[in-house]
N, C-alpha and C positions, 0 to 999 in steps of 0.2 A: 307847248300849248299852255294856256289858262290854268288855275285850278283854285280851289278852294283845299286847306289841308288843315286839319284839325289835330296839333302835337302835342296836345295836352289837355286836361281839360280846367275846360274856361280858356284857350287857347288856342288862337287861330290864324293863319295867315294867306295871301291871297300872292301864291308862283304864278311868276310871267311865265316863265320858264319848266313846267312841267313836264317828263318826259312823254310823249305818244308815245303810246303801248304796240306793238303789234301781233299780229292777230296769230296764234298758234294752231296748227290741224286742228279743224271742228270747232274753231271760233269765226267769230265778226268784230271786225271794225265798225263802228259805230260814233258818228259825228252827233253828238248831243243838240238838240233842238230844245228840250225844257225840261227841268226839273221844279217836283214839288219838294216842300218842308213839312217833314212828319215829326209826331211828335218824339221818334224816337232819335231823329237828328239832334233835337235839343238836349234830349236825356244826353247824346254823346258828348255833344259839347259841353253838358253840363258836370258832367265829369261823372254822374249816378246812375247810367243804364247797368243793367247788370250785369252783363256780358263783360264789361272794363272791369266792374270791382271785384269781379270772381276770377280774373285775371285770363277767360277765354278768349278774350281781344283785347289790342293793344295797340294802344298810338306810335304812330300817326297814320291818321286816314281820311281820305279823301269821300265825304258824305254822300247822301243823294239814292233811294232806292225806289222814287217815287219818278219815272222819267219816260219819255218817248226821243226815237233819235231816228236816224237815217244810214242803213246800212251804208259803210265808206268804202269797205275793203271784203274779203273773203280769205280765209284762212282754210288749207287744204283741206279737200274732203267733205267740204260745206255744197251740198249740193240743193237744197228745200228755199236757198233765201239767195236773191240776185241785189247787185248795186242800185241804189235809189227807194230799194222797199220801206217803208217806213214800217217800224218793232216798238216792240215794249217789252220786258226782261222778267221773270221770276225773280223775289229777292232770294230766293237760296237755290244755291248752285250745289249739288249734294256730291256724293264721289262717284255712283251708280254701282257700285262693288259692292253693298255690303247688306245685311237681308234687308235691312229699313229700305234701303232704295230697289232691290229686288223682289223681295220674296212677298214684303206687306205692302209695299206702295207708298210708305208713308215716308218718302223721302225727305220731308221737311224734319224728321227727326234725327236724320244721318246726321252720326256723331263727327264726322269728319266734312261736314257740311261748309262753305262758306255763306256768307249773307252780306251784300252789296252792299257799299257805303258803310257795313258796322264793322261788321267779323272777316277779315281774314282778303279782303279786298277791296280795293278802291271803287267809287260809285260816282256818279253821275254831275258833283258842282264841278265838274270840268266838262273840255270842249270835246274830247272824246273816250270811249271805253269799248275795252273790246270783252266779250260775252260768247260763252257756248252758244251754238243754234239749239243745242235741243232745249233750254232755257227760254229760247226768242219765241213771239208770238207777232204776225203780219200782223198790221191795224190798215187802217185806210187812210189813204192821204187825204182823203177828205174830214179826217178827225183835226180839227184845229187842237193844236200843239198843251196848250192849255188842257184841254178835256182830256185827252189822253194821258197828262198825269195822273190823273185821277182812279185808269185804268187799275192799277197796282190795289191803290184801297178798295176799292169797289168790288173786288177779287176777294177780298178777306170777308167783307161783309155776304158777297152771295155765296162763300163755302158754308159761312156759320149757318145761314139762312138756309139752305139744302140739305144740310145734317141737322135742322133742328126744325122747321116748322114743315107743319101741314097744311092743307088744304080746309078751311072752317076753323083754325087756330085760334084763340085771342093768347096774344103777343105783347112782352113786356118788353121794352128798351127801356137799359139803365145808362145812361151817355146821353149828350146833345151836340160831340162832338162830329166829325168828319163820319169815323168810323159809325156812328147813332143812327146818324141821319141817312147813309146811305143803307143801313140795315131795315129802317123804317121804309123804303124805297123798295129794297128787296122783297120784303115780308110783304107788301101791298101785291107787288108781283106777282107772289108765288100764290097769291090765295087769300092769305090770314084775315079771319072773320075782321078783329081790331085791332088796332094796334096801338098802346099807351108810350108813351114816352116820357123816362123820368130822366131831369137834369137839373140844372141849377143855374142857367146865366139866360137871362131872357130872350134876346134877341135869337139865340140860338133855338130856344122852344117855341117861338114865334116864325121860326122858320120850318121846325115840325108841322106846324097846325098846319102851315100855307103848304107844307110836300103830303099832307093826307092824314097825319095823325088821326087819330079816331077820340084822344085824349093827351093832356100834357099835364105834367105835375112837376112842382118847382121843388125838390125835397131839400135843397137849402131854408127857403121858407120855412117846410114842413116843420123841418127838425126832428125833434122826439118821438112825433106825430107821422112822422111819412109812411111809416109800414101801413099803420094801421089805415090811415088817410087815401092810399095808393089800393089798398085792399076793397075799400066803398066805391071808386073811381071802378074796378075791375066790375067788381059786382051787379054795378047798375049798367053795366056794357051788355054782363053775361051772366049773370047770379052766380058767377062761381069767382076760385081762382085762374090765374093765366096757364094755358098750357102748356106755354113758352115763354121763359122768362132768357132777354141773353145781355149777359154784364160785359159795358165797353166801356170801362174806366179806367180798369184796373188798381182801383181804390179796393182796399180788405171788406171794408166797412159798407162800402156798396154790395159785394158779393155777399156779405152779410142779409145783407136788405132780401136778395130774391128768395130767400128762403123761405122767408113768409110769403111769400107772392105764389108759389108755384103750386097748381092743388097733385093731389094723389096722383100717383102714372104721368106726372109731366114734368117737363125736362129744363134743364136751366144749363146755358153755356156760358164761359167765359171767355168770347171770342173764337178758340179755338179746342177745346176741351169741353165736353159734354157731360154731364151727371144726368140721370133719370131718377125720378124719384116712383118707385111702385108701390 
């Protein structure tokens, strides 16, 4: 098969000749239909995600954890997913042995975890990959392939937005990225009274306003001025601070920012880590 394989970083090369994997007890075969480009595919390429420099993953690997495909095959024991179903994948594959994946649930913590396209297994810029079922999720065939990538991020933003906001919330997004925008989408969903949106590149916060924002703020403009600037934006929403502030940068200097933002007993996430402040 096809493949995309990344041997180094800043290094990349495009196999005619990749081997089809096939499917082991309690997996699928899976003929790839589409993959997205996250931005953590470029950190790998780029040689500085952190996973390569602290030496838990290692080249070469085949990217891609953003994907929808089409069951091809079945691998023993697979009995919840037949030939032709169209899937979309969990990026981390955990061990299921160990308490994180047992006892707390929080299997995305398992120390012996893989993560698709980064750590520890090839992903999706090829024509097929085979996957646990208890990882798979049916989609409908009637999702165009396209939007279905989309499924994976879209995931990250409603877990932040179900562990962090309430109902009558006002809500701070710090991002105007992918991840931003579909948390600003989530947080409308779930309730939240407002919802502000800080970024920096226009067109992207001009597409906040158009998906619902309730406010947008440019804190590149801002500069020195954004706390304090983002803080009047909140106030005339709700006389107060936010009661949900959730950081999608992963900028220091951003996570810095929501601290001023967030008032007493309200909560501020990093994507996927939570602090409360009481």
């Amino acid at each position: 098969m096809e493949a995309v394989e990344i041997f180094a970083a800043k290094q990349f090369r495009y196999v005619k000749n990749f081997p089809i994997p096939s499917p082991q007890p309690n997996e699928v075969l899976i003929k790839v239909k589409a993959v997205g480009i996250c931005g953590t595919d470029v950190e790998v390429l780029e040689g500085h995600m952190g996973y390569f420099t602290s030496g838990m993953a290692k080249y070469p690997v085949v990217p891609g954890h953003e994907w929808v495909g089409v069951v091809e095959a079945l691998g023993e024991n697979v009995k919840d997913f037949s030939v032709g179903d169209s899937v979309v994948g969990e990026t981390i594959i955990p061990c299921w042995n160990c308490a994180d994946c047992n006892e707390t649930e929080n299997y995305q913590r398992c120390s012996k975890r893989m993560e698709t396209g980064i750590m520890n297994k090839h992903g999706a810029f090829a024509e097929y990959l085979t996957y646990p079922a208890r990882t798979l999720h049916k989609i409908s065939d009637k999702i165009p392939a396209k939007s279905g990538c989309l499924i994976e991020p879209l995931s990250v933003a409603f877990s932040a937005v179900k562990n962090t906001v309430k109902k009558g919330d006002v809500v701070i997004i710090i991002g105007d990225g992918p991840i931003g925008l579909f948390l600003l989408m989530v947080s409308k969903i779930w309730g939240a009274k407002s919802v502000i949106v800080v970024g920096g590149i226009e067109n992207r916060l001009a597409k906040a306003k158009e998906l619902g924002a309730d406010a947008i703020y440019d804190a590149v403009k801002g500069g020195a001025n954004a706390s304090q600037e983002i803080q009047e934006i909140v106030k005339k929403l709700d006389g107060n601070l936010a009661d949900a502030v959730i950081e999608a940068t992963g900028n220091p200097k951003a996570a810095e920012l929501t601290l001023d933002l967030v008032k007493t007993g309200g909560c501020f996430r990093r994507k996927t880590r939570k602090f409360e402040f009481g």
